[in-house]
C-alpha positions as CSV (number, residue, x, y, z in Angstrom):
1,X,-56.5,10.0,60.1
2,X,-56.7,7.7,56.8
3,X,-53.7,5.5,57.0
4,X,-51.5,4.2,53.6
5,X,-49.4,1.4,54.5
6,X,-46.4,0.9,51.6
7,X,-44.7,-2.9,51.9
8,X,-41.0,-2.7,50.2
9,X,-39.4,0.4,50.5
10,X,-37.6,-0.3,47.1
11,X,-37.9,1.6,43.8
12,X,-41.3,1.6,43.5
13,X,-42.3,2.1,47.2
14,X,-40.3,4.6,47.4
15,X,-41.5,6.4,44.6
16,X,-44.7,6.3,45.8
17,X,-44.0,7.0,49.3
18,X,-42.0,10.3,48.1
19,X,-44.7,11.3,45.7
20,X,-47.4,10.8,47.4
21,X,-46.5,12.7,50.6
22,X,-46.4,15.7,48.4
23,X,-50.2,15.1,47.4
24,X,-52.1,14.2,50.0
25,X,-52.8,16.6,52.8
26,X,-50.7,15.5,56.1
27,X,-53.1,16.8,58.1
28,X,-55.3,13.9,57.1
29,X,-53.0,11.2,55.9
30,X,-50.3,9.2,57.7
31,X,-48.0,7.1,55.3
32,X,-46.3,4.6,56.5
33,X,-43.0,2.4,54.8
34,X,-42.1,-1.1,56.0
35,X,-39.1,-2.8,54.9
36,X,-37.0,-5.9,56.4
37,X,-33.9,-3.5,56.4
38,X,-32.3,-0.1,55.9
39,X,-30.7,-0.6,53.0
40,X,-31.7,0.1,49.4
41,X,-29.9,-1.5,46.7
42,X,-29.0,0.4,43.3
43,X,-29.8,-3.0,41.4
44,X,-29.1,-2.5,37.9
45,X,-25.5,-1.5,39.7
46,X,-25.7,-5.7,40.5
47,X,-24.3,-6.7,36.9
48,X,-21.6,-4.3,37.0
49,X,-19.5,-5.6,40.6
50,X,-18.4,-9.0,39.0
51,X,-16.7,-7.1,36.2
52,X,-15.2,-4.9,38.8
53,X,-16.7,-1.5,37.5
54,X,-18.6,-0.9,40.2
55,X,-18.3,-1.6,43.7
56,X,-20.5,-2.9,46.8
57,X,-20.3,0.1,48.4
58,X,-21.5,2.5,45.5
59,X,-24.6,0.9,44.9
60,X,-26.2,1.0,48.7
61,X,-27.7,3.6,50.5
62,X,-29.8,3.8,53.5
63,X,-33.3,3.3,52.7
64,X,-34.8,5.8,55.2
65,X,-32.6,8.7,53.9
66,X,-34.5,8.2,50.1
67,X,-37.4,9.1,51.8
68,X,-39.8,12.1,52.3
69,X,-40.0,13.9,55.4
70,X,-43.0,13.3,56.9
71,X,-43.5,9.2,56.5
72,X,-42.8,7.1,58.3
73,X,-40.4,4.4,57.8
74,X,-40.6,0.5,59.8
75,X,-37.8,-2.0,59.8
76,X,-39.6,-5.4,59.8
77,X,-40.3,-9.1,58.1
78,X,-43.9,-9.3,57.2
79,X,-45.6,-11.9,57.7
80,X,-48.8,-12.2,56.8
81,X,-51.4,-9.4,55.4
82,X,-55.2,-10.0,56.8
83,X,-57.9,-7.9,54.2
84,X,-60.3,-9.0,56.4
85,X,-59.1,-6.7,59.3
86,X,-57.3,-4.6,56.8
87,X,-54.2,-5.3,59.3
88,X,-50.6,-6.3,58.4
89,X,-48.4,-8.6,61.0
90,X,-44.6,-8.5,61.1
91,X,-43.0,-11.2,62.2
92,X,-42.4,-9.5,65.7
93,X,-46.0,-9.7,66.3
94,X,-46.5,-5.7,65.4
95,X,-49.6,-5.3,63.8
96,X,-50.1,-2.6,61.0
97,X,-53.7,-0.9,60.4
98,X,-54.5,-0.2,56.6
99,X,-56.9,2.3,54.9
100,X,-55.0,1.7,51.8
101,X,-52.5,-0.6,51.0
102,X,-49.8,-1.1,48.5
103,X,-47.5,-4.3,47.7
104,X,-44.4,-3.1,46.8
105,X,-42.2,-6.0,47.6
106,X,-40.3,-7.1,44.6
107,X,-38.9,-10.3,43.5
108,X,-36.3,-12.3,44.6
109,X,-34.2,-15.5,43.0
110,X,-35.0,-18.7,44.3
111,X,-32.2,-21.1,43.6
112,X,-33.4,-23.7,45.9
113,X,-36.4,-24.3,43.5
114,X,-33.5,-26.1,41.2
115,X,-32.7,-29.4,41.8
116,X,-28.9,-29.7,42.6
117,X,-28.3,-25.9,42.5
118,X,-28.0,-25.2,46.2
119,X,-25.7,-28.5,46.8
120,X,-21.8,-28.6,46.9
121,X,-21.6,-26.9,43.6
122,X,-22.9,-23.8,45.0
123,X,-20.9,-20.8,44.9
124,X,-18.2,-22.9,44.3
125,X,-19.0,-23.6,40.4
126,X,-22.5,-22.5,40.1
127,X,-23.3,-18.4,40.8
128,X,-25.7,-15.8,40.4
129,X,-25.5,-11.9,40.0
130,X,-29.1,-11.3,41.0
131,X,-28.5,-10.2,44.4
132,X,-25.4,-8.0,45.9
133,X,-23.9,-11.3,47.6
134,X,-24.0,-13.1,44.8
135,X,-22.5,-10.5,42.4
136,X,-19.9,-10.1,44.7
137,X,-19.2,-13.9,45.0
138,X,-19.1,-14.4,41.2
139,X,-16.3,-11.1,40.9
140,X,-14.3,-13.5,42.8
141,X,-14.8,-16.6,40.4
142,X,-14.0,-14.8,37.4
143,X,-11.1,-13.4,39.0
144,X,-10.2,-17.1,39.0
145,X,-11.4,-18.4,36.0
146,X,-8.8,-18.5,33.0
147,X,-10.2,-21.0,30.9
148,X,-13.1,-23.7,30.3
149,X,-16.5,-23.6,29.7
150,X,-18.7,-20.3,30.9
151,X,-22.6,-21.1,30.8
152,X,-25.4,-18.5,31.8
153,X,-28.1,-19.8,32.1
154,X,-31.7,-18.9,32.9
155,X,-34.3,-21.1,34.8
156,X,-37.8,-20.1,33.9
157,X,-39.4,-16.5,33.3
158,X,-40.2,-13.9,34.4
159,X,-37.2,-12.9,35.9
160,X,-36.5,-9.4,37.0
161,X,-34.6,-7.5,34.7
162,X,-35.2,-10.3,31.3
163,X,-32.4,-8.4,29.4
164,X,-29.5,-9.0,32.0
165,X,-28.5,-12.5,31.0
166,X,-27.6,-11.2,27.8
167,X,-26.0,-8.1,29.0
168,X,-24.0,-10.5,31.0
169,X,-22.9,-12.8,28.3
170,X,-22.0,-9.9,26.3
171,X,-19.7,-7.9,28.8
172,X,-18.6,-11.4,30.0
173,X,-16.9,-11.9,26.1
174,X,-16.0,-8.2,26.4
175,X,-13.7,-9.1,30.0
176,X,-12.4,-12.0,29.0
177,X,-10.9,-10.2,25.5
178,X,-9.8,-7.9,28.1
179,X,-8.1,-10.2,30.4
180,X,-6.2,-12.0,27.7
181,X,-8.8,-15.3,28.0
182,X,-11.3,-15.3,25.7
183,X,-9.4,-17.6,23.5
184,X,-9.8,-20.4,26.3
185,X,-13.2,-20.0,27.1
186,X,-16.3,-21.0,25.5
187,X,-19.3,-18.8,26.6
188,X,-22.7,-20.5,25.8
189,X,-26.2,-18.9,26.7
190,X,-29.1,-21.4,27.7
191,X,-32.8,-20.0,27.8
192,X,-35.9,-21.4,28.1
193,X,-36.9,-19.2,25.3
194,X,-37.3,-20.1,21.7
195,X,-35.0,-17.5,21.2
196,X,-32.6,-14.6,22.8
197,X,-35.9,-12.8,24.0
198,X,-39.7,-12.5,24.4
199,X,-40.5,-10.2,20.9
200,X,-39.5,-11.4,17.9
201,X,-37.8,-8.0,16.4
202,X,-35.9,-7.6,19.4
203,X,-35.2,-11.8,19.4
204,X,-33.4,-11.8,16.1
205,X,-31.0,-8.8,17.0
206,X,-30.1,-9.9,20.3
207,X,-29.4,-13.8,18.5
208,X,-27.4,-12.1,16.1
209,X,-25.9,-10.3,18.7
210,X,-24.2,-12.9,20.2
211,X,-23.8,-14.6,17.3
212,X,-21.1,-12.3,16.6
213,X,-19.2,-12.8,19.7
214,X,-19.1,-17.1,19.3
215,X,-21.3,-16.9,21.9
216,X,-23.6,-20.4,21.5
217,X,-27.4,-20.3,21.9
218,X,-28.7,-23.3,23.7
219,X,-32.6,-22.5,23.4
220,X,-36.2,-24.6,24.8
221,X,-33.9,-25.7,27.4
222,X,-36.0,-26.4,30.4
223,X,-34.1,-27.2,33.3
224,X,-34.7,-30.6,35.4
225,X,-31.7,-30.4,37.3
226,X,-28.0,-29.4,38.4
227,X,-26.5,-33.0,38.0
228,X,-23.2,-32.1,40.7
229,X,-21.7,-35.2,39.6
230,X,-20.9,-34.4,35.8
231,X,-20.8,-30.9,36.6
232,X,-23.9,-30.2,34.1
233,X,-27.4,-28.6,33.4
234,X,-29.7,-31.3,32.6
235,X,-33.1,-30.7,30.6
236,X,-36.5,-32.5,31.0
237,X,-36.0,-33.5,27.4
238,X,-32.7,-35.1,28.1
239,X,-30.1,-32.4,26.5
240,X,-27.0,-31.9,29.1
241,X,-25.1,-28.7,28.8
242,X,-21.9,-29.1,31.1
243,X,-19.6,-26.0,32.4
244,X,-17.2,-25.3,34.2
245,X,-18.4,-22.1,35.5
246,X,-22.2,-21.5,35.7
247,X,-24.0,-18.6,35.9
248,X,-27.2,-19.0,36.6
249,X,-30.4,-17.1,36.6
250,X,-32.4,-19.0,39.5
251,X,-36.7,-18.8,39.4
252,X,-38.0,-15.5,40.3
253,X,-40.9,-15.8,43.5
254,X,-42.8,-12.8,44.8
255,X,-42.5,-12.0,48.7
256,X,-43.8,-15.9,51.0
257,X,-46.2,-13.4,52.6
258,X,-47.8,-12.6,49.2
259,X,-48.5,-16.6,49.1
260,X,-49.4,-17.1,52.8
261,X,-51.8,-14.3,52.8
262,X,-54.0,-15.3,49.9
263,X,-53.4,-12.6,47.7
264,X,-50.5,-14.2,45.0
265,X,-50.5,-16.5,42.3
266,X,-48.3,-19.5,42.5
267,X,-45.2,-17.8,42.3
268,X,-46.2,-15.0,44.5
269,X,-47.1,-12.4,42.2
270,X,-50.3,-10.1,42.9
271,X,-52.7,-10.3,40.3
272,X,-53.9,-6.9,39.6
273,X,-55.6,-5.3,36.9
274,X,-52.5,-4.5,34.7
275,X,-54.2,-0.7,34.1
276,X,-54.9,0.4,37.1
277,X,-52.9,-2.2,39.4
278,X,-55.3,-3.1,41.7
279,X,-55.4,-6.1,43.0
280,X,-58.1,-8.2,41.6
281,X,-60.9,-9.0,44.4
282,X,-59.5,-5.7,46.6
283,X,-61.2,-2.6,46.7
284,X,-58.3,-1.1,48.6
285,X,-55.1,-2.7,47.8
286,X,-52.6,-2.1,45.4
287,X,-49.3,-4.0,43.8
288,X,-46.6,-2.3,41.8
289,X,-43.1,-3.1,40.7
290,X,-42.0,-6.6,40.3
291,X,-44.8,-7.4,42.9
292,X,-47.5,-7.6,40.3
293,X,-48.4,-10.1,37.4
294,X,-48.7,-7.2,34.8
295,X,-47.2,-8.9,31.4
296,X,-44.6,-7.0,31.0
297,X,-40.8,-6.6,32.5
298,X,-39.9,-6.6,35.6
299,X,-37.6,-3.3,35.9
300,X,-37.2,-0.6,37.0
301,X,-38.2,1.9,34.2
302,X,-41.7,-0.8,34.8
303,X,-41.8,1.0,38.3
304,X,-41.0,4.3,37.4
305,X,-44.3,4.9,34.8
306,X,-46.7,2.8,36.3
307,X,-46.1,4.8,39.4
308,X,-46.8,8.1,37.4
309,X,-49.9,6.1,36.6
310,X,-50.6,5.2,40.1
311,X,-50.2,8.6,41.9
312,X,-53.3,9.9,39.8
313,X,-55.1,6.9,40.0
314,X,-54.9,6.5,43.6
315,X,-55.8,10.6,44.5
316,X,-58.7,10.1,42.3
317,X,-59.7,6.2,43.8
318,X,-59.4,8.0,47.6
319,X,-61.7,10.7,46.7
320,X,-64.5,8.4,45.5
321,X,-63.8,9.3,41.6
322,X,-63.3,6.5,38.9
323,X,-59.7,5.4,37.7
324,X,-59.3,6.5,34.4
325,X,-55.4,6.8,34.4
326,X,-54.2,3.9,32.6
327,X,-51.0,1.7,32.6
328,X,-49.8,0.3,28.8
329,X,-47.0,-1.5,30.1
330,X,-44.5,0.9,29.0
331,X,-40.9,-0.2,29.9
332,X,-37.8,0.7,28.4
333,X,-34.0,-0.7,29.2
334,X,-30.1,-0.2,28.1
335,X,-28.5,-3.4,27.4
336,X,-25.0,-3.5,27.4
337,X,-23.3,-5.1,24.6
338,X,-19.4,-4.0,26.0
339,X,-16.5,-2.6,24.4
340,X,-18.3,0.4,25.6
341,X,-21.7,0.5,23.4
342,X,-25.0,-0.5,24.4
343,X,-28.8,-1.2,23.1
344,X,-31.7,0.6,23.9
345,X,-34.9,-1.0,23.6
346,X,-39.0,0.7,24.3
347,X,-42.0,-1.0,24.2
348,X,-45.1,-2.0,25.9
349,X,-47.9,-4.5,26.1
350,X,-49.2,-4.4,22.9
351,X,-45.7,-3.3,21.3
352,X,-42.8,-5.1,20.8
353,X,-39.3,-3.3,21.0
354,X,-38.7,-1.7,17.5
355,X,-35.9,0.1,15.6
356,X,-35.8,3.6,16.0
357,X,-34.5,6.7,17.5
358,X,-35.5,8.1,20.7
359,X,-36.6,9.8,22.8
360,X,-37.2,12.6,19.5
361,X,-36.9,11.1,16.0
362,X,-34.6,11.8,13.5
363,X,-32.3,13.3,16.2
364,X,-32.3,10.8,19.4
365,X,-30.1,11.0,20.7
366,X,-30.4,7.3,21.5
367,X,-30.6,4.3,19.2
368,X,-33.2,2.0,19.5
369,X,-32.1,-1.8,19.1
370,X,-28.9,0.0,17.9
371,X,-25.2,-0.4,19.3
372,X,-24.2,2.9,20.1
373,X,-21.7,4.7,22.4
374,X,-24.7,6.8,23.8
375,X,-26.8,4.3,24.9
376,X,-23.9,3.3,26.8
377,X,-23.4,6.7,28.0
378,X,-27.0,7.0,28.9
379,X,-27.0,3.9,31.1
380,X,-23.5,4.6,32.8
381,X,-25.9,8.1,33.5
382,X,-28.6,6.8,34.7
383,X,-27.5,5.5,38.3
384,X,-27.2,9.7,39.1
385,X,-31.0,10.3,37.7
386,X,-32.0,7.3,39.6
387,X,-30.6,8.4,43.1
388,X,-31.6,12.3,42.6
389,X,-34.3,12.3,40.2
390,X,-36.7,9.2,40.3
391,X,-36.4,7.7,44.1
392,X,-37.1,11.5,45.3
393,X,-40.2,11.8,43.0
394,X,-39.1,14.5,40.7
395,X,-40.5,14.5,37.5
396,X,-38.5,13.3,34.8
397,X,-39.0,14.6,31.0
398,X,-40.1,11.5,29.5
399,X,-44.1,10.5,29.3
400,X,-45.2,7.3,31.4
401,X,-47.2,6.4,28.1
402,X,-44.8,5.2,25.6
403,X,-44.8,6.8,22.5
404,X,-44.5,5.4,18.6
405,X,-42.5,8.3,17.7
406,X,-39.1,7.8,16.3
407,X,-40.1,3.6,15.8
408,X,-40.6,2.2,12.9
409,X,-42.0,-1.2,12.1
410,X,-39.4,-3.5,9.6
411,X,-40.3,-4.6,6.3
């Protein structure tokens, strides 16, 4: 039997795991899933739970009821992946064989990479919304916060889901209006960034953006350090930004066994080529998702195309046949702007996100870069097409190529 071994039964292993098992014969293919636990995380649900519009409990399911009959599913902590042997080890000792591999692991936040971060100040005054705990943690702070200084604040890129700082400044102006407090509180956004994003078009809106809300940019802020004792973010250039309540977005690191096992750049991130996603020096392995160092964003629509990609890739790289799927780096995302709108932005590796109307022109029914009701609609939607339509594989009505239709480029 030729043997697929899937690390990270997340979005995109799952995808893969569910597609997959419908296209290669089981009479000659075992698949198999590992993943440290049996619970898979709606994460885009993450930014919703400190604004209390979602809850804990909504966004988790069990991991091994998203997946296929037919594959097999492993609770376990890798630790280390030998391409020498083709052989994976958890940290129990179990030892996985390989014909074909795929890194599907993910990202996580380091805060401990931060200076001062983890100390007395944490989850106290400093938070994070980038993992369930965390989200959950910083519901409870604003809960208590009626006035001072709000910062959110992002370490270093890439980060997984680059657009959710803003979202979260945004809906952060939107709750405190809400509540009565935004009067008392002064919201202030610090990025690394020249600006509010990567792409210039898509920069200048989001800048204006919160602009409008007297929200204050704070950019080329490179982080040295939490200093705990003034209660302030501290830049290598000497600029202090102080708070009251920070909300921080910590370094992103691929999965330690990436690292340990030879296979990752230096913050853990698979270098593969970014149109086929193999990993570069491996005939047989394979990263997707956040996993990879594909130069583009680290989200979930990311996952969903370049697995479309993959799947035909992969039937055609098994059977001795040349790649010649390829992966342009499509990725498209809602941002919420609150009050009940949001922004929809498409683009890709070559093409930055552009005015427009998608997915048909003319009609949309979404705006692109454009505050509308629907796009907020379209995102409250999307956690049902996620659980039903993408984790089982089902193919959704959108191409994994991103299309110019409906853009068009400013004056």
């Amino acid at each position: 039997m030729h043997e697929l071994l899937v690390l990270g039964g997340g979005t995109a292993g799952t995808m893969i795991v569910n597609k997959l098992r419908r296209r290669l014969d089981p009479t000659l293919w075992n698949i198999t899933v590992v993943d440290r636990d049996d619970v898979h995380h709606y994460q885009p649900g993450y930014l919703q739970v400190p604004f209390g519009t979602t809850s804990p409990a909504r966004i988790t399911r069990s991991r091994h009821a998203q997946i296929a009959d037919g594959v097999r599913f492993v609770t376990g902590e890798v630790d280390v992946v030998d391409p020498e042997r083709n052989e994976v080890r958890l940290s129990d000792g179990t030892e996985l064989h390989y014909e074909q591999l795929v890194i599907a692991t993910g990202t996580s936040p380091r805060p401990e990479e931060t200076p001062g971060v983890t100390g007395a100040l944490w989850r106290r005054s400093v938070h994070e919304f980038y993992t369930l705990e965390g989200a959950t943690l910083l519901r409870d702070a604003l809960t208590r916060f009626t006035s001072g200084r709000l910062v959110v604040h992002i370490t270093e890129m890439p980060i997984k889901c680059p657009v959710a700082p803003l979202e979260f400044a945004c809906l952060a102006d939107s709750w405190l209006r809400e509540h009565g407090r935004r009067d008392d509180v002064e919201l202030v956004f610090v990025t690394p960034l020249s600006g509010a994003f990567t792409r210039p078009i898509a920069a200048e809106r989001f800048g204006s953006l919160l602009q409008e809300r007297g929200i204050t940019v704070e950019t080329d802020f490179v982080v040295e350090q939490v200093d705990e004792d003034a209660s302030a973010l501290v830049s290598y250039d000497g600029r202090s930004v102080p708070f009251d309540l920070l909300v921080t977005v910590p370094l992103n690191m691929g999965a330690d066994f990436v690292g340990r096992s030879g296979l990752g750049d230096d913050l853990n991130y698979v270098p593969v080529d970014p149109k086929t996603l193999l990993a570069r020096g491996h005939d047989n392995i394979f990263a997707l998702g956040d996993a990879s160092d594909i130069p583009t964003s680290k989200a979930g629509s990311v996952a969903h195309f370049s697995v479309h990609v993959f799947v035909e890739n992969f039937l055609d790289h098994v059977a001795g046949r040349p790649m010649t799927h390829e992966f342009d780096g499509h990725a498209n995302c809602f941002i919420e702007s609150g009050d009940g709108k949001a922004l929809l932005i498409d683009f890709n590796y070559e093409v930055e996100p552009l005015p427009g109307r998608f997915p048909l022109p003319y009609v949309g029914p979404l705006g692109l870069l454009q505050e509308t009701r629907a796009n907020h609609l379209g995102k409250q939607s999307f956690a049902w097409v996620y659980w039903n339509v993408l984790l089982p594989g089902r193919p959704l009505p959108l191409p994994a190529a991103m299309s110019m239709t409906g853009k068009h480029v400013p004056a």
